[in-house]
Structures are given as structure tokens and as C-alpha cells.
N, C-alpha and C positions, 0 to 999 in steps of 0.2 A: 801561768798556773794551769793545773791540772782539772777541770771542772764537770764534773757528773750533775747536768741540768735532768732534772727529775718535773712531768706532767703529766697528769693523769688523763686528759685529755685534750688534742694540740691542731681544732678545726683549724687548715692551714690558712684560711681567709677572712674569718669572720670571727667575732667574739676574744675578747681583749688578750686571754691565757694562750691562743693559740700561733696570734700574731708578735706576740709578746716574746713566745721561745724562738719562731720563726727567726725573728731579725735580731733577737739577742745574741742567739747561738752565732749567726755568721758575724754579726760585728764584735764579736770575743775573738772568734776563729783570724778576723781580719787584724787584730792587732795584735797576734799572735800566742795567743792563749788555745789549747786542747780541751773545744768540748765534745760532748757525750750526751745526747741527747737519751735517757729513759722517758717512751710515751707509751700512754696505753692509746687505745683507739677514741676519733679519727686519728692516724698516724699524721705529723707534720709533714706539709712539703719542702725540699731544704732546694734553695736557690744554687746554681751551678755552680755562683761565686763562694758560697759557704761550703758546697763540698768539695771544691778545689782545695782552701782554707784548712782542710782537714778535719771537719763539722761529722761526726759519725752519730748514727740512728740506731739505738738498740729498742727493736721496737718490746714491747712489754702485752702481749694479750689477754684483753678482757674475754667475757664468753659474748660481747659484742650484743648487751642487750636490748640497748634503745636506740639500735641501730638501721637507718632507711634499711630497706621497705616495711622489713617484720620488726618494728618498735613494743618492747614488753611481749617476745619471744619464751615460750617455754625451750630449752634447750635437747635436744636428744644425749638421750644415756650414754651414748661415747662421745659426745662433747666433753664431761665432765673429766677434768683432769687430777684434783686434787681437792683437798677442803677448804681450800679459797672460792674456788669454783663453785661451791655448795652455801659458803657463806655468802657470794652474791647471790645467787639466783635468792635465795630465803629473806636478804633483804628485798629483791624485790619484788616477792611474792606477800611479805606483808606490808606493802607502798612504801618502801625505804627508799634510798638511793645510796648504794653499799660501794662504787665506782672507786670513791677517795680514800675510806680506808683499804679495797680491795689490793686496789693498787698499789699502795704505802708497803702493804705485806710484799707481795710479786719483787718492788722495787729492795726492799729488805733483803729477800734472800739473794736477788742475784749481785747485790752489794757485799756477801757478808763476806766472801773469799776476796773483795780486791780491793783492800784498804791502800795496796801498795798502789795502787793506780792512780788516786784523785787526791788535789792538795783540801778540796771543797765539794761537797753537797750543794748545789742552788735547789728547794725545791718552789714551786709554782702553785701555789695555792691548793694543794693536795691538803697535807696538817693532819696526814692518816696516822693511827698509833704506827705504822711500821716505821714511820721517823726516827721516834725513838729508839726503836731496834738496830738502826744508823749512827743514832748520835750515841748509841752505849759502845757501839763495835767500834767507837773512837772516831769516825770525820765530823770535823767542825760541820759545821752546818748553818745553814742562813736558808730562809722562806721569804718569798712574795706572798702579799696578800694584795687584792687589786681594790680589793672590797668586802668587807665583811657581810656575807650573804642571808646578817637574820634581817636587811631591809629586804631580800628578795623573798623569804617567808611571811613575812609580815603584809607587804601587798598581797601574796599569793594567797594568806589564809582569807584576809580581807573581801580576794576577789569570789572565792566560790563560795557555795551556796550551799546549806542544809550539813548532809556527810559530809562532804566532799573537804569540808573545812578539818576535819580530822585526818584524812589523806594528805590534805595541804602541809597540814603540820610534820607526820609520820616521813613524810618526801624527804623535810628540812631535819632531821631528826641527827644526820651526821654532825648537825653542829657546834654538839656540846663536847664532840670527840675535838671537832676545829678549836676548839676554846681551850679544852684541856692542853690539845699538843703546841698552838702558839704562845701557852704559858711560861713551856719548857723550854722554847728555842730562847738562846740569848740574843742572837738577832733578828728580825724582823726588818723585810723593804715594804713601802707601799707606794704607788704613782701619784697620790695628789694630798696637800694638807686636809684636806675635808675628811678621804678615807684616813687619815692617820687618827684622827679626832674620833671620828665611826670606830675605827677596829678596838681603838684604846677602851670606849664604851663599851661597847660589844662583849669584849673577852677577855676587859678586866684585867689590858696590859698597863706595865708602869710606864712613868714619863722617860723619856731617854733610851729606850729599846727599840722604836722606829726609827726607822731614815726615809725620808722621801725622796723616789727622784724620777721624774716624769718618765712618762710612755713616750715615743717619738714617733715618726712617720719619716717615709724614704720620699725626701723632696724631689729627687730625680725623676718618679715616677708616677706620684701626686703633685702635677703642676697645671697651670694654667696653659690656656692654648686653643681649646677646642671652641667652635662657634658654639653659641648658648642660643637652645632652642627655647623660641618665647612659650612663658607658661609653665613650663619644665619646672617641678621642685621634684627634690629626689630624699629620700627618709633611708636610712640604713639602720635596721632594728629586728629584733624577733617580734614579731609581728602578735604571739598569741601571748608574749608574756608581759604579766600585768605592769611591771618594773617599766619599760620601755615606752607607755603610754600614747602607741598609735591608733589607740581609739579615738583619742581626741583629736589628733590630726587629720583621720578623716572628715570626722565631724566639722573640722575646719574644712575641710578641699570640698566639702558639700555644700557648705555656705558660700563656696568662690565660685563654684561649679555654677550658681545661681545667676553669679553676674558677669561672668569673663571665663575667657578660652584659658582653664589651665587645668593639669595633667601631673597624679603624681606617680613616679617610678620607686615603688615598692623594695629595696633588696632584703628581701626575706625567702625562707620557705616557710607557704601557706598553709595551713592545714585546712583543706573546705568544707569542716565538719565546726572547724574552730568560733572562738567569738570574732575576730577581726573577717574573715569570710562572713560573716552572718552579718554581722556591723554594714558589709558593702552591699550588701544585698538590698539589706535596710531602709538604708540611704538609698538606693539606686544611682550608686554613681560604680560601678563596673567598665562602665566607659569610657571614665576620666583616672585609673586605675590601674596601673600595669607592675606586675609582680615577677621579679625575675631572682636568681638565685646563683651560686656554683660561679659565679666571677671569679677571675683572677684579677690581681692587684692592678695588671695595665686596664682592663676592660673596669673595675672600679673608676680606675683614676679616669677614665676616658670620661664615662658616665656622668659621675660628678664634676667635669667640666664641661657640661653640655648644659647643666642645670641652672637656671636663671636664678634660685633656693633652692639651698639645701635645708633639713630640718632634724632637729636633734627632741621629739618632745617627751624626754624621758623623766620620770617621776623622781628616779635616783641617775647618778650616776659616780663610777668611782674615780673617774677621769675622762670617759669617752673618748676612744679612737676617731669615732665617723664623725665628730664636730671635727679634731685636728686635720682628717685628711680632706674634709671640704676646704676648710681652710686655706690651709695646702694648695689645695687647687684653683683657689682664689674665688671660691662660688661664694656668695653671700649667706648669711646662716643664720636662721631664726630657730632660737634654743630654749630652752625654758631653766629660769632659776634656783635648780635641785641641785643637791649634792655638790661635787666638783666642777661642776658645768661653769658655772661663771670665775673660778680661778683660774678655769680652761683657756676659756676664750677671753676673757676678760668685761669689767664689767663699765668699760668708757663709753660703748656703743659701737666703739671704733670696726671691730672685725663679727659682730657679731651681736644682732638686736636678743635681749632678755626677755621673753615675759614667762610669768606665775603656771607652775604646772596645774593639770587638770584643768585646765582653762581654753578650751575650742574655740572659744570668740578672738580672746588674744591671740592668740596662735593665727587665726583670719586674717584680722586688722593686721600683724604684721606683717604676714607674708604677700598681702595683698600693696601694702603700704611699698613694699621694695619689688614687685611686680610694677609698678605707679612707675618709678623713680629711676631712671636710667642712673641719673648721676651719682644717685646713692648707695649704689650696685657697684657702683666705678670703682667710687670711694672705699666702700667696705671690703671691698676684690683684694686691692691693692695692702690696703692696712691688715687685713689675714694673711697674705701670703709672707708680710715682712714679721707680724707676729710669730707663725711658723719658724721663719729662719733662724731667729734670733733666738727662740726657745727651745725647740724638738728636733731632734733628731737621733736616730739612733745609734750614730757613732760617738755621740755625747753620753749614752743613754750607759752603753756600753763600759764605755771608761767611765763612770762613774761609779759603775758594779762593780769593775774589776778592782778600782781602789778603794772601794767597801771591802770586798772579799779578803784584800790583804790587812785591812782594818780588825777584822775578826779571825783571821788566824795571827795575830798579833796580839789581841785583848784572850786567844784560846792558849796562846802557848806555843804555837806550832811554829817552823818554817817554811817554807817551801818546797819543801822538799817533803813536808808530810810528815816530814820525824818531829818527836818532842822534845821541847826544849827541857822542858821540865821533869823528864823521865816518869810521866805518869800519862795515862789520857786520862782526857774530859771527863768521861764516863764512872772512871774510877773514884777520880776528883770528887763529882757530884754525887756517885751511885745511882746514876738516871738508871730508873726502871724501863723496862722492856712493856709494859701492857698486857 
């Protein structure tokens, strides 16, 4: 099949959407299927073996607002390209976040002339009105949703303080456009039962319009091996958003800090104006503290197998990558009970101890409990890494897209070929509106 994967924005390392198209796109490409990656900025980085595979990058540019080093950049007057370009910057001059529908538009136009090109749309959590301007110009279409983002407003309005709580909201504000356009797609993926139960609340889908089918991890590369530095826990998270809850994890390495030699390895970027910077200061544990960033997958996986704990203490999650790939790597994992996290890792004890989020003491006791416990390190190494195998991977993850994909141009009418069977398109069929 012919696939136009559509992302509005595609961090190649870090945050679920980015490693999501990364390794999707090659294991499409690997089993012989032609994709097309549309990204707006960070651009993906495509592995040698996907653009061998014949994995092509159309990249898509935004006016690059929240972008390192000048984040919330006013733009110079010959930046400005058109009135997409105008309708971003003005969402984010009045605290919007305009990126997903910007992009949806962008992604529209340069779809509208190559119907003949693609048998399928995948998009990636975008759910901008320019979808619809896709799904009218006749391609079937199918969306990822990793997780319905009003639990990320919901923390977020909760976290700030006085204004700031109307900015919070104003931020999340694109997500009644998300609600409206995942109404209109007739299919829908998400990666874990939890998010399926979330999106369907959320945005008010019916029963029967998701599929689930897990994220994966490249076990070749996230494995076991490395000597485990004693003390070593390592946390993979955005460190200043409230969803990700490393507040409370410091709070825990401050109370271990008190009784035993241990050390946590940060991957985040800091902001040291942020509350997680403020929080260490706090505490005074700066010491026990080390923040690093800009990893590739080998230096992740290295990291994470150096770690005597790893730590997952997030308030939501829609799946979590960084639980699976400690896993993976056989480091033991102290996670908290949110979301998809314990469908994740499972909730026997076996590969990975639970406790209750927002909870710093728990969060101690355990990590301190499997710091104690060589054997139990052993145990739990072993019983992740075979949970991994037998669950994730993204050759799995793949084929089970690709026989979605054919699922829905089968329930749309289509061939393979992109022509209709039924001598009408979707579009006509339904009269899907344009926005």
C-alpha cells in the first residue's frame, strides 16, 4: 500500500508521536509498503535502514515558533508566507497553540493534487480541520490518537496559579477542533485499552470506532548488558510538565539522598527558571541530580542499562514508551498506577513494582526497597525483558497497521489501487464538510 503518514510534529527521540512515526514509517517500508512521511517541525530523523526501504520525508514548515533557543518568537515580516502563517502566529499571540490545525491546512494543500499517489492517509494525532479537506478530496483516512490531551489541560490548568489558569486553558483550546474532527473519521487507532476508554469519554466517540494496538520498542537496541551503576535510577520525562509528575520523584531521591548513595539521571530539557529546577534547588539535592538531553536511541538504551531503577512517575499515561524501553533493557521499574501504566507493564509485580501517583513517600519505599534487593533486581530484569518480547515490538506494531489499513479501505469502498469500487467517493457519499 501506498501511505501518506501525516505529523505535526516528529521529536526524533523523545515523546511518544515522534518515535511513533520514526519506527512506524521504517517497519511499513520493511515489509514493503511506500511511505511518505508529511512532518512539520522538529523534522523526524529516518534510520538508514528506512531510507534504504524507500521511507521518504516531505518535510512541511511551520514558522518554527516554540522552537530552541527563541521559544514564543515574534516572526520578521518576510518570514511570513501566506495566511496560515498569520493564523499561527495570532493563535499564539493570544496563548493558543495553532501547530495542529496549522499543519492539517499545509498538510491539505499539498495533498490536494495527489489523490493518485496514496491508497491511505495515516494521520498522528494532529485532528486539524485540514483532515477533513482530505477526507472530502476522497483518501480514506485513519488517525492515531496516543491520548486524549484534555487530561494534559486538566493537570495543567490545575497546576498554575491566579491568570495563568486562563492561559492554561487558552493553550489547550485546539481541543474542541480534536473532538470535532475525531468525530468525523470513521477510524480511529490508539496504543493502550485505558486510552481507548479516555478518548471515547473525551470526544464523545461511539463503541466500535477504535482499535487498539500497542507502541513497541526496538529490542535490538534497548537490551540488557551494560554493568548497573550502584544507586543509579534514571526517569525519562518532561521534566516541567505537570502530567509527567517529577516533582514527586525528587521529593522521593531527597528522602534516599538522606540515607544511601543514590543518584538520579534526569532525561529531560531543563528549563532553570522552571518549577522542576526550583524544586532541586529546594531540596538541595543538585548533587544527587544530573540532567541530560539530545540522546540517541543507542546512548538511551546504554543509559537505561546502567540504571539499577528506572522510574516512570507519571500522573497519566497513554501507554509510556520509557516504562517499555527500560523494560527492554531489563532495568527494574518503579511506575505509578495512572492511566495505561499498569496494562503496560503489568500488574503481577513481576516486571515492574506499582505505587499510587502523587505519592513521594511510595515512590522512596519502593525504589529504595529494590536498591536493598539484589535478587529482586534479578528477578524483575529477567521477567521485563521476556514481558517485552513477547508483547512489543515494532515489527508487530507495523503489521498490525498495515492490516488495519486494509480493514478500512475495505469498510470505505476502495482497492488498492485507490480507485472506487463503488464509483463514488467517501466524500460525496457523506458530503463531509471542509470547515
Amino acid at each position: 500500500m501506498r501511505v501518506a503518514l501525516l505529523s505535526y510534529r516528529s521529536k526524533p527521540h523523545c515523546g511518544g508521536q515522534g518515535v511513533y512515526v520514526r519506527h512506524l514509517s521504517r517497519e511499513l517500508a520493511l515489509l514493503g509498503h511506500q511511505v511518505e512521511i508529511f512532518s512539520g517541525q522538529p523534522y523526524p530523523e529516518l534510520d538508514q535502514s528506512a531510507i534504504d526501504a524507500g521511507v521518504v520525508l516531505t518535510k512541511v514548515p511551520s514558522l518554527g515558533l516554540y522552537e530552541e533557543p527563541d521559544p514564543f518568537r515574534t516572526p520578521r515580516l518576510a518570514e511570513y508566507r501566506d495566511w496560515i502563517d498569520l493564523l499561527e502566529v495570532g493563535a499564539m499571540w493570544t496563548a493558543g497553540f495553532g501547530e495542529p490545525l496549522t499543519f492539517s491546512l499545509r498538510a491539505a494543500r499539498l495533498l490536494a493534487d495527489r489523490r493518485d499517489d496514496f491508497d491511505i492517509v495515516h494521520d498522528n494525532q494532529c485532528l486539524g480541520y485540514g483532515l477533513l479537506r482530505i477526507q472530502q478530496a476522497g483518501f480514506p483516512l485513519i488517525a492515531t490518537i496516543h491520548h486524549p490531551i484534555t487530561r494534559d489541560r486538566t493537570l495543567a490548568v490545575k497546576a498554575a496559579k491566579g491568570w495563568r489558569k486562563i492561559t492554561a486553558w487558552r493553550w489547550h483550546s485546539f481541543l474542541r477542533m480534536q473532538g470535532l474532527v475525531s468525530r468525523r473519521i470513521p477510524e480511529l487507532l490508539t496504543v493502550s485499552r485505558s486510552s481507548e476508554v479516555d478518548i471515547r469519554k473525551a470526544f464523545d466517540i461511539p463503541a466500535g470506532r477504535i482499535t487498539t494496538i500497542p507502541l513497541g520498542v526496538d529490542t535490538e537496541v534497548f537490551t540488557p548488558g551494560a554493568e548497573r551503576i550502584p544507586g543509579r535510577v534514571v526517569c525519562v520525562a518532561s521534566a516541567d510538565a505537570p502530567l509527567k509528575g517529577v516533582s514527586y520523584l525528587l521529593e522521593a531521591i531527597a528522602k534516599l539522598a538522606s540515607e544511601r548513595d543514590v543518584s538520579l539521571t534526569l532525561v529531560s530539557r531543563l528549563d532553570p527558571d522552571g518549577p522542576s529546577a526550583k524544586l532541586i534547588d529546594e531540596l538541595a539535592i543538585g548533587d544527587r541530580v544530573n540532567v541530560v538531553s539530545g540522546l540517541t536511541d543507542e546512548e538511551m538504551a546504554e543509559l537505561l542499562a546502567t540504571a539499577e531503577v528506572a522510574c516512570v512517575p507519571s500522573l497519566y499515561e497513554g501507554f509510556s514508551l520509557p516504562a517499555v524501553e527500560a523494560m527492554s533493557c531489563g532495568t527494574p521499574l518503579v511506575a505509578t498506577r495512572a492511566g495505561a501504566i499498569p496494562e503496560v507493564v503489568g500488574t503481577d509485580g513481576c516486571a515492574a513494582t506499582l505505587v499510587p501517583p502523587r505519592d513521594s513517600g511510595a515512590l522512596a519505599q519502593a525504589i529504595g526497597r529494590l536498591l536493598d534487593d539484589a535478587d529482586l533486581r534479578s528477578a524483575m530484569s529477567v521477567a521485563a525483558r521476556e514481558r517485552v518480547e513477547e508483547r512489543y515490538s515494532w515489527a508487530a506494531v507495523a503489521a498490525k497497521t498495515a492490516a488495519h489499513y486494509q480493514t478500512v479501505l475495505d469498510k470505505a469502498g476502495f482497492d488498492r489501487a485507490g480507485l472506487e469500487k463503488a464509483g463514488t467517493t467517501r466524500a460525496q457519499t457523506e458530503g463531509t464538510s471542509a470547515c
